[in-house]
C-alpha positions, 0 to 999 in steps of 0.5 A: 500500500503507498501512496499514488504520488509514489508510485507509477502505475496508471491505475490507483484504488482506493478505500477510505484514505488508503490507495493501492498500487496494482503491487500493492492490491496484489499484496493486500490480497495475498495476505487476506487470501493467505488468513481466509485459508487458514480460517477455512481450514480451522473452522471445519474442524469444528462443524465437521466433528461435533456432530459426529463426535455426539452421536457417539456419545449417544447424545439426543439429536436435540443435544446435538442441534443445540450445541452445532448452533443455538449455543452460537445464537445465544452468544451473538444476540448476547453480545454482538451488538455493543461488540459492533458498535464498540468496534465502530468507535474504536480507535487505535494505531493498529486500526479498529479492527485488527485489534479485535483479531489479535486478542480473539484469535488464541482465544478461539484456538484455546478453546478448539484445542480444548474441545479436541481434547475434551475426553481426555481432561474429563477422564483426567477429572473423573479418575483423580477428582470426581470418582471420589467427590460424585462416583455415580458420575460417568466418564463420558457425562463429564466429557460432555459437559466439558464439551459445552463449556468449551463449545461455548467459549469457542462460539463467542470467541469465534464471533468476534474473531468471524465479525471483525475479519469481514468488518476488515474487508470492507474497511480494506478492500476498495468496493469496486472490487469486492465481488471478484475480490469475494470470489477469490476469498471462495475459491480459497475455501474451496481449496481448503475444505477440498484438503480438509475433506480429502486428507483430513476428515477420515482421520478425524475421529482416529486422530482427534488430538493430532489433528486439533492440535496441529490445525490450531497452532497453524492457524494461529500462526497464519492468522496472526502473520495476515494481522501483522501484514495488513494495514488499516486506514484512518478513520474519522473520530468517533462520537465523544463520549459523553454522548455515547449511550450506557449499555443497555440503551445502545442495546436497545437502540442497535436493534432499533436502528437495524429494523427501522426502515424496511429495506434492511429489516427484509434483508434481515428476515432473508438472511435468517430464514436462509441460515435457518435453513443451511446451518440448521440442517448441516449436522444433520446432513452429515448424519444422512449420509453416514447413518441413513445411507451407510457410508463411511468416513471415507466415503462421506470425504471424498463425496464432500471434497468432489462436491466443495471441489465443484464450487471452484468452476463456479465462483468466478462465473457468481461474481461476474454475473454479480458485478454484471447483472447485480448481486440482488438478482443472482441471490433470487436465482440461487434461492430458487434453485436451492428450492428446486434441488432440495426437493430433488434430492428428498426424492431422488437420493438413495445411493452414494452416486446420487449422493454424490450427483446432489452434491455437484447439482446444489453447488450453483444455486448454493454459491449464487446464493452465498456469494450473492448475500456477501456481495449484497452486504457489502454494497447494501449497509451504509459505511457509517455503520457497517460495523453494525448493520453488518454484524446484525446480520449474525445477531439475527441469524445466529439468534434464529439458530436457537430456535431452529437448531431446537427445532430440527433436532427435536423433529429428528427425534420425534420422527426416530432419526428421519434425516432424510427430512432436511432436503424438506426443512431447506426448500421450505424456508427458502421458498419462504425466503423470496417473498422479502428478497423481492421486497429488499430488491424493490427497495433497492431500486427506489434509493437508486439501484446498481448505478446510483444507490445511496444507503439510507441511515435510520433517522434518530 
């Protein structure tokens, strides 16, 4: 990054008061993709593992959507609010962000780190301690209490650490860009996943203590190294602080200023609805095709890998179409896909070939879908407050995880591990999902649309 006085190249981009020489977008973008990686790689452990890992210990399918998501809602609605706004108003030499990711990111690992070791601790406590003070107590009830506890440390370490790196992105990124550049961040995930699932993901359950520990201490080395790398710009003051409101009332007042005008109330209730119907379904996903279908861990990687693989011939062609015939419209067409391939595939998928066919189908409309929505943000949420705006996203979504994630395992129990189900639970919410985007696409429209869009701020 330097300035465009400095430098001889025809073309200058810029984002707030930072400028890139094309040499200067390349390093930017290195380091970005560099930590995307690493985080791609870090976060399946979990999302993969849990579920797996419950069932094992015989715990309830209500237990086992409980602690995949509800735990992560709570804590976003807890605590993401002030956590935005504080971020927001932060000032320091490092930035208003990277602060943020320097202190949360050993945390998180900590706390990964723990969750793979979790057997090992409770046998620790159960032979020298609790054996003599509660005998009664199982081994493995010690294992999964121990397994909340720290489920719950490493989804509100985990938020902070997910919210301030997609504040950073668009504090750093110029927006002209963003929809190629968030192309190139999906690509990257992809190849991650691809080695995790390939290589990594059969092992997981054998070689549980190597695995989270080894991925946790590289990725706190890579995540640390992209902080150190990548610069942020100034910023206006903030509001002093005399006229900052307490706690509760900024409490308060986050949510009113995020519901006030309909244009983002409707994103929200899009962005809920369709995180209800992927994040809640996802763990049991997994379980379909392990327990209903009967593959093994090996199986279910490469079947995983292929279809994650698949998503690599179509983020490019997402994020032009983006760029081309906006965001808005390519998330339509990727929720109405989605519709139509969840519907196929309660039908039609019995065998691991068809399995494995879903896979590669669903991976258009779900990248329409998930690309679409990131672009969409970007643009969408006035600059003044994306922090917020943004991180009401997660508020929003991961709130309707308690609820969801309730919900689907308790329909998982009461229909005896009926996990065929999910393709239902994902086409109905998003069928449900169309009629706001519509209203959000309309909206968009009237403050000016792809050209001349000016984001509304909530009056006072």
């Amino acid at each position: 990054m330097t300035p465009p006085s400095h430098r001889a190249d025809p073309q200058v981009w810029r984002v707030g008061t930072l400028a890139y020489s094309l040499r200067g977008l390349l390093v930017l973008s290195l380091w970005l993709l560099w930590g995307d990686f690493a985080f791609a790689f870090f976060e399946n452990i979990f999302g993969r593992f849990i579920p797996l890992y419950l069932k094992d210990l015989h715990a309830s399918n209500t237990l086992i959507g409980i602690m995949s998501g509800s735990f992560a809602g709570l804590v976003n609605i807890l605590f993401l609010p002030n956590i935005s706004q504080w971020s927001d108003h932060y000032r320091s030499p490092l930035g208003r962000r990277i602060p943020f990711l320097y202190i949360f990111t050993p945390l998180t690992v900590f706390s990964l780190i723990a969750i793979g070791f979790a057997p090992e601790i409770a046998t620790a406590l159960h032979t020298h301690l609790l054996s003599h003070l509660a005998p009664s107590l199982a081994a493995s009830t010690i294992a999964l209490a121990l397994l909340c506890l720290f489920v719950i440390s490493y989804h509100f370490s985990n938020m902070v650490l997910v919210n301030a790196y997609n504040w950073l992105l668009r504090d750093v990124v110029p927006q002209e860009l963003m929809a190629r550049f968030l192309s190139w961040f999906r690509l990257v995930d992809t190849a991650s996943a691809c080695l995790f699932l390939w290589y990594v993901f059969p092992q997981i359950v054998t070689h549980r203590k190597e695995i989270f520990l080894g991925i946790g201490l590289f990725y706190l080395v890579a995540f640390l190294l992209m902080c150190l790398n990548v610069k942020e710009g100034a910023h206006p003051p903030p509001p002093p602080v005399e006229k900052r409101p307490g706690v509760l009332k900024s409490f308060a007042l986050y949510f009113s200023e995020c519901l006030r005008l309909p244009i983002y109330r409707n994103f929200f209730i899009v962005y809920v609805l369709g995180i209800m119907a992927t994040w809640c379904a996802g763990p049991f996903s997994t379980l379909f095709t392990r327990d209903t279908l009967g593959l093994d861990m090996d199986a279910m990687g490469k079947i995983f890998a292929w279809g994650t693989a698949a998503a690599a011939l179509v983020y490019f062609p997402i994020g032009w179409l983006c760029d081309r015939f906006t965001s808005q419209r390519v998330v339509m067409g990727g929720m109405i896909g989605i519709v139509v391939a969840a519907l196929a595939g309660y039908f039609l998928v019995h065998t691991r070939e068809s399995v494995l066919i879903y896979n590669l189908l669903f991976t258009l409309p779900y990248i329409g879908w998930t690309l679409g929505i990131q672009a969409t943000t970007m643009t969408l949420f006035p600059e003044e407050k994306f922090g917020q705006f943004s991180s009401g996203l997660n508020v929003f979504g991961c709130g309707a995880l308690i609820p969801g994630n309730y919900l689907i395992g308790k329909l998982m129990d009461l229909t005896h591990n009926d996990y065929r189900l999910t393709f239902l639970w994902c086409a109905v919410l998003f069928a449900l999902a169309l009629y706001p985007m519509i209203r959000v696409y309309r909206d968009w429209k009237s403050y000016g649309g792809p050209h001349h869009y000016t984001a509304p701020l909530p009056s006072p």
